[in-house]
Structure formats: C-alpha cells, structure tokens
N, C-alpha and C positions, 0 to 999 in steps of 0.2 A: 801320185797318179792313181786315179779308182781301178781297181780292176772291171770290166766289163765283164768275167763271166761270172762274178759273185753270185752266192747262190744262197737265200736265204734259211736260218737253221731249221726252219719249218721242210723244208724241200730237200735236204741233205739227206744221204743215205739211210740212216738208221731210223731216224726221226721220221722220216717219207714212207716205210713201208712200218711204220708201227702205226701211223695215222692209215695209211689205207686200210690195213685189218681193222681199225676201229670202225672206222666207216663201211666198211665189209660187213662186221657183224652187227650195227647198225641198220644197216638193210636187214640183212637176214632176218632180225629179228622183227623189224617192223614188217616184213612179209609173213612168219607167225603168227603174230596178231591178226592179221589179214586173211591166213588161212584160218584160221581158227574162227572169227568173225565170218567168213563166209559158208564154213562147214555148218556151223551153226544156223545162220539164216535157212540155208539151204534143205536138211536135217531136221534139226528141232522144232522145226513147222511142223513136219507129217507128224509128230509126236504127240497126240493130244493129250495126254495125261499130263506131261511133262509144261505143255502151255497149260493145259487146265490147273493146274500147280502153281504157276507162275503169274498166272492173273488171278488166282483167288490171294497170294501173298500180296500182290500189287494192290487189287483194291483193298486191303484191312491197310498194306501201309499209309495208303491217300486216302484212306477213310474215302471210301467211293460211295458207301453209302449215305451218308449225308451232302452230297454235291451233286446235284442234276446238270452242273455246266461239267463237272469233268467224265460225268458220263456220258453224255453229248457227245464229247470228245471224245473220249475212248471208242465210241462207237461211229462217228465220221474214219477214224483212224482205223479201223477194223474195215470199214466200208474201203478205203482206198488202198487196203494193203493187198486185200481179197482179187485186186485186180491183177497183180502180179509183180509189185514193189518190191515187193521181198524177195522174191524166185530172182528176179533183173539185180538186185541189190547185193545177193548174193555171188552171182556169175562174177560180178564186175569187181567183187573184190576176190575171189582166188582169182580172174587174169591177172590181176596187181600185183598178187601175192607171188601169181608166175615170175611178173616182172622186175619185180623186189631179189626173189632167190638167185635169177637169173645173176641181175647185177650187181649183189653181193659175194653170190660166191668167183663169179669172174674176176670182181676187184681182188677176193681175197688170193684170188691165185694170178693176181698180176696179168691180167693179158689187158692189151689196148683196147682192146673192141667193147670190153666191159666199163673200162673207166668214160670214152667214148657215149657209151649206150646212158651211163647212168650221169653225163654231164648235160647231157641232155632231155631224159626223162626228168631229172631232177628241177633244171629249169622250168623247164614246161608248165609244174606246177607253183612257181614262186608268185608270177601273177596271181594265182586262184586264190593262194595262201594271202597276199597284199590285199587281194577284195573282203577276203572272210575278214580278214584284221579291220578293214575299213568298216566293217559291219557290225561288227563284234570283237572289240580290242579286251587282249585279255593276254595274260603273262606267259599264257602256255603257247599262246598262237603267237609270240611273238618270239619264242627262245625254239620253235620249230622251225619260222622263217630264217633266223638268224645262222641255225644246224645248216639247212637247206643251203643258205645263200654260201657257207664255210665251205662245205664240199662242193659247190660248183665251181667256188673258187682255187680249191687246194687242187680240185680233180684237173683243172682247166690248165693252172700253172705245172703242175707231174706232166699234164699230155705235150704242152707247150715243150717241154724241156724236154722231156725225151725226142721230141722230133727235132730241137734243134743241136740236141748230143750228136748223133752222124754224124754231122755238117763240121763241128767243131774237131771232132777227130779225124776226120780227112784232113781238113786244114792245116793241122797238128804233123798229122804226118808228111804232109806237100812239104811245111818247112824243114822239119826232118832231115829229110832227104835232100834237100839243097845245100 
C-alpha cells in the first residue's frame, strides 16, 4: 500500500532548509549585483573623470577611431542616455535589489511570507525570461530560466506542505485520542 504522506528527499527536513539557504543566498547575492549595478549607474555618471577614463579606454579598445558607424552609435547612445535612461535605470535596479534582500534574507530565516513573496516575484519574471530566450537563445538564459522555474517550484511544494502539516497533525491527534 503507498503511503499518501510520502514526502520527497528533496522536501525532507535537512535537505529542505539546506536548499532554502542556498536559494537565500542566491537572492542575496543576485540583489548585490544589483545594488552594485545601480549604485554605479546612478554615482559613476556625476563622475566625469572616471567616464572620461572609461570612454577614452573604450574607444582605443573598438578602435573608434577608424569606424564612423560606431561612432554614430556611440553618439545616438549618448543622445538617449542624456534623457534620463540611466538615472530610471538605476532607481529600478536598487528597488530590485530591495526586493532581492528583502526575499533572500526572509527565506534564509525561514518565515512564510518571504517564501510567499519570492514564489511569486520569482514567477513573475519566468515569462519575460521565456520571451528573452525566444529572442535570443543562449545557455546562460536558459540555466537562469531553469534556476527560476526550480525555486518556484521547491518554494511552492515547502509552502504547499507546511500549510498541509496542521491539518495532518490535528488529524493525527483526533485518532489518538479515540
């Protein structure tokens, strides 16, 4: 006869909160990146030595001097950053970065509302990640999808299972007691 409450090794005590620290400091760190990426954008703009630096390195590397299309380019690019791409581009990655720490470190200290929060932020973006693939297939964007799609799924079956634990030990106890 199966046991109905089997519970796969992935999902078992030990194994269960060794994956959610991993996926904890996963976040964490991808919101890192993020802070750091946005401090940057936001920061290293007023800098002009530091860009003046960094685009005289850039054009010797593309040899910009010999190429009138990629200086065209560089300078449409320059033209549309000046509108406030970068300033918006920045904001919108420390929010993330907010949102990253936020549900990393809640996973890592175990509360609902963090696994919760990050099964569903995390979805959110599986679509966007499926269209970039469709557009542009490539081995990184597809073992990111894969990450993503893992914890929505490990996060979904933890939340699924704790919420049906109660139910199971009342029940447990009813017989008990008879």
């Amino acid at each position: 006869m199966s046991d109905p409450m089997h519970v796969p090794v992935i999902l078992q005590e030990p194994r269960r909160h060794r994956y959610l620290k991993l996926i904890a400091l996963f976040k964490i760190g991808k919101g890192v990146l993020l802070l750091l990426l946005g401090v940057s954008l936001l920061f290293l703009n007023a800098r002009t030595r530091w860009m003046d630096a960094l685009s005289d390195w850039t054009a010797d590397e593309i040899l910009m001097e010999h190429s009138r299309a990629v200086a065209y380019l560089l300078n449409k690019l320059q033209v549309v950053l000046q509108g406030g791409a970068l300033h918006v581009t920045g904001l919108l990655a420390l929010f993330y970065a907010a949102v990253l720490f936020t549900e990393g470190i809640g996973v890592y200290m175990q509360q609902r509302w963090a696994e919760l929060l990050m099964i569903f932020a995390t979805g959110a973006l599986i679509p966007i990640e499926v269209r970039h693939l469709w557009h542009r297939p490539g081995l990184v964007g597809v073992l990111i999808l894969l990450a993503n799609c893992f914890i929505v799924w490990f996060l979904y079956r933890v939340v699924k299972r704790d919420k049906a634990k109660p139910r199971v030990e009342h029940q447990r106890e009813l017989v008990e007691t008879r």
